[in-house]
C-alpha positions in Angstrom: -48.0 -5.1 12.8 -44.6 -4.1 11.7 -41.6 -5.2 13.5 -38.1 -2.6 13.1 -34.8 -3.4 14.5 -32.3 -0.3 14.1 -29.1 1.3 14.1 -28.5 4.9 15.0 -25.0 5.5 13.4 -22.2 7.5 15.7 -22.2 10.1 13.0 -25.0 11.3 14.9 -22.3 12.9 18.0 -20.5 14.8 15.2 -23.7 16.3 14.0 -25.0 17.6 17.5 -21.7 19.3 18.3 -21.2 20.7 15.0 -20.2 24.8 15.7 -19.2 27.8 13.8 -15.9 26.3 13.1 -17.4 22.4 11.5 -19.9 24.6 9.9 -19.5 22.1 6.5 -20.4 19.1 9.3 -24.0 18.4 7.7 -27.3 18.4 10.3 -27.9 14.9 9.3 -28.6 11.4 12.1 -28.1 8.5 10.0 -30.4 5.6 10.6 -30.1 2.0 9.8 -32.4 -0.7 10.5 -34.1 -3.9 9.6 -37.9 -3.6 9.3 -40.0 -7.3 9.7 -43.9 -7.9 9.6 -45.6 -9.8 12.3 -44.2 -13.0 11.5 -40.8 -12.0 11.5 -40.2 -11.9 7.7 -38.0 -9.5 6.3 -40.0 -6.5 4.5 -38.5 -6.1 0.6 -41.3 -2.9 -0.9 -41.7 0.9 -0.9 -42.2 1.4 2.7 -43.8 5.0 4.4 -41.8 5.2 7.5 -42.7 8.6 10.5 -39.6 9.6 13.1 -41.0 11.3 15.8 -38.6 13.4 18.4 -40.4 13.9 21.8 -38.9 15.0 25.0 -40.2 12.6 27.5 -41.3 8.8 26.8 -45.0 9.3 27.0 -44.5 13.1 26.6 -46.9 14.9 24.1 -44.2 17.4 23.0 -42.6 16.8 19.8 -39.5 18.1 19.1 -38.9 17.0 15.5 -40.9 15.1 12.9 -40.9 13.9 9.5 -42.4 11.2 7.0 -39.5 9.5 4.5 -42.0 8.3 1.4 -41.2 5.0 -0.4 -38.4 4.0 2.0 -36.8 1.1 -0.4 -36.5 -1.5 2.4 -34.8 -4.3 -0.1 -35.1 -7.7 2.2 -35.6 -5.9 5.7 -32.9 -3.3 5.4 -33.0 0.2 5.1 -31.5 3.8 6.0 -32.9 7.1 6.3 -31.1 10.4 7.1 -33.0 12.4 9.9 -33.2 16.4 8.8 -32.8 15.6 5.1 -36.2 16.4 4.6 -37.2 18.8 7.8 -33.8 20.5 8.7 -32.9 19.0 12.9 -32.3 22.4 15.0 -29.4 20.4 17.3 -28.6 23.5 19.1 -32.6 23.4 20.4 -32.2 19.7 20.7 -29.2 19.2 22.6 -31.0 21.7 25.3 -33.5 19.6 26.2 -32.5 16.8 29.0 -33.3 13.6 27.2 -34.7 13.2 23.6 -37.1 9.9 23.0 -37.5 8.5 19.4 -40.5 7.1 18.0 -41.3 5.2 15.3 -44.3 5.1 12.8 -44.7 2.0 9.9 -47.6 3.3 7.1 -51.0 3.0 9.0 -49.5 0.8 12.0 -49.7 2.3 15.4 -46.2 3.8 16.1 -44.0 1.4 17.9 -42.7 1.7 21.6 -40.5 4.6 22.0 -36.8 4.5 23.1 -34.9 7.0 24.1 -31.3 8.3 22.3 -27.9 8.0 24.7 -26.7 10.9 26.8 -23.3 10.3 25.0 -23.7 13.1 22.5 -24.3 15.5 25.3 -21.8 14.9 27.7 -19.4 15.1 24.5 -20.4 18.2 23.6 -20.3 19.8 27.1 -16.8 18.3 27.9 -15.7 20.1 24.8 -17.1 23.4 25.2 -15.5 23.4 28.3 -11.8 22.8 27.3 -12.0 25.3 24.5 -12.5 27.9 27.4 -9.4 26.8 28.9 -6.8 25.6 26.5 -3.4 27.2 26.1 -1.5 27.1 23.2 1.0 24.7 25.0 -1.7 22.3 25.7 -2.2 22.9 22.0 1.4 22.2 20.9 2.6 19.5 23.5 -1.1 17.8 23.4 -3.1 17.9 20.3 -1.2 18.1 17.6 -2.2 14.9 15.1 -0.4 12.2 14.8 -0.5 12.8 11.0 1.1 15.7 11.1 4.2 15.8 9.4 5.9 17.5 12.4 4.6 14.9 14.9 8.1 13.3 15.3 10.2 16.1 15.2 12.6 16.0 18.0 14.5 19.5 20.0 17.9 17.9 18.8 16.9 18.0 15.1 15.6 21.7 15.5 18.8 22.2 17.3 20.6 20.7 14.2 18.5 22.3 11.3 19.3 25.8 13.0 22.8 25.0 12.9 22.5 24.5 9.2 20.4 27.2 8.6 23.5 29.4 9.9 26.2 27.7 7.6 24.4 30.1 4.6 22.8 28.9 0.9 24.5 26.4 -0.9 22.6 26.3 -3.8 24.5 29.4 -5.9 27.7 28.1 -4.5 28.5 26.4 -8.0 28.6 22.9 -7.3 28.0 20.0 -9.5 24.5 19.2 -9.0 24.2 16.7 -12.7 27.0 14.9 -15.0 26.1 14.4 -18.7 28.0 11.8 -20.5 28.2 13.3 -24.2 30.5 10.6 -25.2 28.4 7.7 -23.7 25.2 9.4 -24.7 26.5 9.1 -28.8 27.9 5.8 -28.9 26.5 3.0 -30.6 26.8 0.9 -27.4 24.7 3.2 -25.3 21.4 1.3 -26.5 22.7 -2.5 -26.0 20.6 -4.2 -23.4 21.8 -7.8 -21.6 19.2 -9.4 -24.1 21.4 -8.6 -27.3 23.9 -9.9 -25.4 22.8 -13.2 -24.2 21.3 -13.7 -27.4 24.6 -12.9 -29.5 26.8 -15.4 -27.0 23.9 -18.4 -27.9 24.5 -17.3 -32.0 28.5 -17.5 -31.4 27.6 -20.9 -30.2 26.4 -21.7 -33.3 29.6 -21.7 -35.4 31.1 -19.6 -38.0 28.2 -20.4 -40.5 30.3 -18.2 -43.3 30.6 -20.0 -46.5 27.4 -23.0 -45.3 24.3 -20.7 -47.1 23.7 -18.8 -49.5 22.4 -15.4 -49.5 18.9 -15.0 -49.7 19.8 -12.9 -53.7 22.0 -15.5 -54.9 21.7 -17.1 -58.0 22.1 -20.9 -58.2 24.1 -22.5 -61.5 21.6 -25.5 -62.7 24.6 -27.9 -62.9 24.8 -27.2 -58.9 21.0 -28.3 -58.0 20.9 -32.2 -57.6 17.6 -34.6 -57.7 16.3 -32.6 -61.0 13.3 -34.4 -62.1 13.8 -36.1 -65.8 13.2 -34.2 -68.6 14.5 -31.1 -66.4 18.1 -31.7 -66.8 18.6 -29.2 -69.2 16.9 -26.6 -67.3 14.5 -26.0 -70.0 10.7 -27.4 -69.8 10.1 -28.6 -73.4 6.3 -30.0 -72.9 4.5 -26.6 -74.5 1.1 -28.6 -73.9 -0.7 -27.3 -71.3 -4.4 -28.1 -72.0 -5.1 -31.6 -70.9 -8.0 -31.9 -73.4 -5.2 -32.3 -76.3 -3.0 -35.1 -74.4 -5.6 -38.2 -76.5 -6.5 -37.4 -79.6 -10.5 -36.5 -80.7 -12.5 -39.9 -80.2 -10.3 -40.9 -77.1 -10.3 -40.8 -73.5 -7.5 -41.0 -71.0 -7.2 -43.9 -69.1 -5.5 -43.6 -65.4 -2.1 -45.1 -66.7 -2.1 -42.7 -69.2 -2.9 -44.5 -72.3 -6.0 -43.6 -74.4 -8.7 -45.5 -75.1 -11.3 -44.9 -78.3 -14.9 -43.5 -76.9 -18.2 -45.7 -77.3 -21.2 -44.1 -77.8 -24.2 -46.2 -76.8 -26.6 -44.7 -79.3 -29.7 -47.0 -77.1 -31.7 -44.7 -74.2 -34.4 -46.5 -74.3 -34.2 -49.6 -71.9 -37.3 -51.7 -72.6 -35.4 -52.1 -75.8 -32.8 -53.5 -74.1 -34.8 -56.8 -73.3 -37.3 -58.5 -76.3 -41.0 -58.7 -75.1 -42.0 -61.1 -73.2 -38.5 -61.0 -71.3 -37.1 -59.4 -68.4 -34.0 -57.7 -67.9 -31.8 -59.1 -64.8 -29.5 -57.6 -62.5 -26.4 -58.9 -64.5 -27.8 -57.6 -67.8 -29.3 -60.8 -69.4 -32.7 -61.3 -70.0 -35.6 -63.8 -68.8 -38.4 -65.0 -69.9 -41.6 -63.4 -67.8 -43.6 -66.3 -66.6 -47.3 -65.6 -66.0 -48.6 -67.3 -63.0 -51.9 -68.9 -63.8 -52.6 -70.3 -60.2 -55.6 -69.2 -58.7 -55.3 -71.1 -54.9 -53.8 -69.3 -52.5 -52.6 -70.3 -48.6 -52.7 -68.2 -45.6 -49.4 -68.4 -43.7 -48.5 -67.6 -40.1 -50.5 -64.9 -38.7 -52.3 -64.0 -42.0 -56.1 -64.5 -42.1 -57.6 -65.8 -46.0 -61.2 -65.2 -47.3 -61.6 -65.4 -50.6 -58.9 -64.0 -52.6 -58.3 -61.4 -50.0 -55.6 -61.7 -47.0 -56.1 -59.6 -43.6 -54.1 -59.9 -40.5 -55.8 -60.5 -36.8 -54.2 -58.8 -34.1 -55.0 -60.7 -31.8 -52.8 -63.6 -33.1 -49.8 -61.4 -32.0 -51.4 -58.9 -30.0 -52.8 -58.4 -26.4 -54.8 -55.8 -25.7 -53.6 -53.5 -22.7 -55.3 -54.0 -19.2 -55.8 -53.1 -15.8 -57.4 -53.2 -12.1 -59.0 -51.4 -9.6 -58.8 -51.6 -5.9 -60.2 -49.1 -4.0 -58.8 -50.3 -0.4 -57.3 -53.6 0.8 -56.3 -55.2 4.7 -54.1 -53.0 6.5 -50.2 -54.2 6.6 -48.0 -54.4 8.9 -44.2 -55.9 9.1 -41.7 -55.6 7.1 -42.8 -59.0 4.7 -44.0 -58.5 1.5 -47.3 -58.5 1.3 -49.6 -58.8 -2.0 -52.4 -56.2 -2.2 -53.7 -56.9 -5.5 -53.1 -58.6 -9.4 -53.0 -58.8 -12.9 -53.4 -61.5 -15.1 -52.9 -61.3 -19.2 -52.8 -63.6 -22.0 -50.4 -63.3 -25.2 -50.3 -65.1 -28.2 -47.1 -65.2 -28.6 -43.6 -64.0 -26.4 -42.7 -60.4 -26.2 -41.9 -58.0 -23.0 -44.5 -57.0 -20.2 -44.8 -53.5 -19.3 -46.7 -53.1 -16.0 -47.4 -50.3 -14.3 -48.7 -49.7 -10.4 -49.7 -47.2 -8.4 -51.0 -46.6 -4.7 -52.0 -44.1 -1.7 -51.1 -45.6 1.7 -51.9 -43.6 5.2 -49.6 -44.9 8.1 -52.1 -45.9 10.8 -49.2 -46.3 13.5 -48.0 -42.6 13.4 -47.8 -42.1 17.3 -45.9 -39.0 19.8 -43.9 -42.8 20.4 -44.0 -43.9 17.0 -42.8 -40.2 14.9 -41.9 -41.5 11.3 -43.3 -44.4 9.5 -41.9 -45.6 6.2 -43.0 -47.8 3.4 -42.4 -49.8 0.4 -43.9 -50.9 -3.0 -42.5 -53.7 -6.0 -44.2 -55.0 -9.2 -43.2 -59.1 -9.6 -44.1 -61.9 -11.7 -44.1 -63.9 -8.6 -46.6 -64.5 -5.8 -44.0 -64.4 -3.6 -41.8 -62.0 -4.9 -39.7 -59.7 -3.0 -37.6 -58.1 -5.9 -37.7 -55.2 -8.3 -38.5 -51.7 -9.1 -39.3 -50.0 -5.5 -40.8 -47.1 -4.9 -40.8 -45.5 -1.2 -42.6 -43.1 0.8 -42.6 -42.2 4.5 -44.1 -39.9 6.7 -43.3 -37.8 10.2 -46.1 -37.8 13.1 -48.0 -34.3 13.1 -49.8 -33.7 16.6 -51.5 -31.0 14.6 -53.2 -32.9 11.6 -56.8 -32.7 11.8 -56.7 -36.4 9.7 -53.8 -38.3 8.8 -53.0 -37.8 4.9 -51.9 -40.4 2.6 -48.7 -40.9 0.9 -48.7 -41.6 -3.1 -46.6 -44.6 -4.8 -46.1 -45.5 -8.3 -43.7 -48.3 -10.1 -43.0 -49.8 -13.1 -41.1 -52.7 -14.3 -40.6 -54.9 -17.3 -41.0 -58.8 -18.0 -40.0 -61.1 -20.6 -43.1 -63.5 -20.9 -43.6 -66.3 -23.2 -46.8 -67.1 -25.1 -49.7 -67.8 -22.8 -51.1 -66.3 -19.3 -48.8 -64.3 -17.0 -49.6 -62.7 -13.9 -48.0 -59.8 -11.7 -48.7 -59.2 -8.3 -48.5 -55.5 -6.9 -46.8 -56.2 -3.1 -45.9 -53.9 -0.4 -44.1 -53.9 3.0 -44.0 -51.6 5.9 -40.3 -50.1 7.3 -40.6 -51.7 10.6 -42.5 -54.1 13.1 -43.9 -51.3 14.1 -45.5 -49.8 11.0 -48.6 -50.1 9.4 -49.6 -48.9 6.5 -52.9 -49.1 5.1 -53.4 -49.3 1.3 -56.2 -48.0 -1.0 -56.6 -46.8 -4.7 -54.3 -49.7 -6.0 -53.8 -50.1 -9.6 -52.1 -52.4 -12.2 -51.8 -51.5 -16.1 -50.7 -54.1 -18.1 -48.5 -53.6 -21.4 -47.8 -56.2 -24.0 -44.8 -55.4 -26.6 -44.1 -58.8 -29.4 -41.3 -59.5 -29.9 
């Protein structure tokens, strides 16, 4: 069932007393409204929607009728024009004594009928009436618009502009009506704007800068240029050598002070030449003897494994394999004092870092009308009495409607540095208040070992 709230726009009185002389007033009743389904929700589709005109509430008689198709009704709102489709005969409608709307939503029954304002009649009577009557002083002193150009227009300035009128046409009489400045108009000053001038005051600040520079086209005598690099003073570049190829002779090279030095060629690529056999070359060119070792016993060290002549390293000597538990349920809690649920215990070979992970479902049992929200907490700690680390939350609000009271989900993680040997973590919860009780089930622990 479709739910429509609307507006009937006032354009509608204009339309229904449109005449002969408003004959461009279109036959148009603009409709706006807000169209909702049964739970109040805004509509946002292509909507069918059916106006109905009747003459009575419950009356059988239509007036008027017409279906708009694929009404866009974007988030509830929409408009429709009433005669843009089926022209609306006002002159028949505005005869009948009250005119009741009704509305029809796609295949929904149409919706209670209400009925349209006598407004538009009594307008349109009140009119018709004073047109019958009206002078044309009731037309001058009384409706002319305030718009009007001659809506302020006094007897004294009529009086006045009459006068005027008698004193003849002054506009042949030969007066000047224009002065041209020929003079003005061709002298170079005419175009000087107070920005040349402020900016010709700030130069003249300057100084007389006469005789300081030198034209842009003036030719400097060499004698007159100081700091002339050596070899320059003549004016006259006398090195002719411009390839830098030809500065050392062939067989040289030139070093970064500018001297030369003679080129070595190392006629030896092949660098096991370099050493004799049985030698090694080293890192700072000399070479060593290779020594061939001969022994045959070998020693496992730290965390190698030896059988035979083959090595192989163990795992576990560094290495813990992951693990975990598995609690489906555990006692009820209630309080706000940490309380272990369940535990973990592993055993390294050596130190490293602990990663344990934890995770629970917890239903609050003392969710009450009295007792509305319920909270609860959850740490991972190396400590049986821990009350510290990583917590994780969850709390929920009393529903007289739940058919069963539904769990809430917590999960943790924190890291431990452990040293070689057993370590245990305890997975602990609390409730948020003495009056609380959570009950806890599906508890987990994962434990991860990292060496260091």
């Amino acid at each position: 069932m479709k739910k429509v709230i609307l507006t009937i726009s006032a354009l509608m009185i204009s339309a229904m007393i449109s005449t002969g002389a408003f004959a461009t007033v279109p036959d148009l009743i603009p409709v706006q409204g807000v169209l909702a389904d049964s739970a109040d929700l805004p509509i946002d589709a292509l909507t069918d929607i059916t106006f109905t005109l009747y003459d009575g509430e419950s009356s059988a008689t239509v007036l008027w009728t017409d279906t708009f198709v694929d009404v866009d009704v974007v988030e509830g709102f929409f408009t429709v024009y009433l005669g843009d489709n089926t022209a609306l005969d006002f002159g028949s409608l505005i005869s009948n004594s009250e005119i009741w709307v009704g509305i029809t939503v796609e295949s929904d029954p149409e919706m209670d009928r209400f009925q349209l304002a006598t407004v538009p009649f009594a307008i349109e009577a009140q009119v018709s009436q004073q047109v019958g009557t009206l002078t044309e002083t009731d037309i001058n002193n009384n409706f002319l618009s305030s718009t009007s150009p001659a809506a302020g227009v006094t007897a004294t300035q009529v009086s006045n502009w009459d006068t005027a009128y008698g004193w003849g046409n002054h506009g042949t009489a030969g007066y000047l009506t224009a002065e041209i400045d020929p003079d003005y108009n061709s002298d170079p000053a005419s175009g000087i704007t107070a920005t040349n001038i402020t900016n010709w005051n700030t130069a003249f600040g300057w100084g007389n800068h006469s005789g300081l520079y030198a034209p842009i086209s003036h030719t400097h005598a060499w004698g007159t240029i100081t700091g002339i690099p050596a070899g320059f003073a003549d004016g006259i570049d006398n090195d002719t050598n411009t390839n830098a190829a030809t500065i050392c002779s062939n067989g040289y090279f030139l070093n970064g002070d500018g001297t030369c030095d003679a080129v070595v060629v190392d006629t030896n690529t092949n660098a096991a030449t370099l050493c004799v056999a049985g030698q090694f070359l080293n890192g700072d060119g000399t070479c060593d003897p290779v020594v061939v070792d001969t022994n045959t016993t070998y020693t496992a060290g730290t965390g190698l494994d030896l059988v035979g002549t083959s090595f192989s390293v163990d795992p576990t000597d560094f290495m813990a394999p992951p693990t975990d538990t598995y609690l489906s349920s555990a006692t009820a809690i209630t309080g706000t004092t940490f309380t272990t649920v369940t535990s973990r215990t592993i055993t390294v070979p050596v130190a490293g870092t602990l990663l344990a992970i934890g995770s629970a479902d917890g239903i609050f049992d003392s969710l009450s009308a009295s007792n509305p929200t319920a909270y609860a907490y959850m740490i991972l700690t190396n400590s049986s009495t821990g009350t510290s680390g990583n917590i994780d939350w969850a709390n929920k609000t009393y529903d007289a409607g739940e058919t069963w009271n539904s769990p809430r989900h917590f999960t943790t993680h924190d890291t431990f540095s452990v040293a070689a040997g057993a370590t245990t973590v305890y997975l602990r919860m609390r409730a948020g208040s003495s009056d609380d009780t959570i009950d806890p089930n599906y508890i987990k622990i994962s434990l991860i070992f990292i060496p260091n």
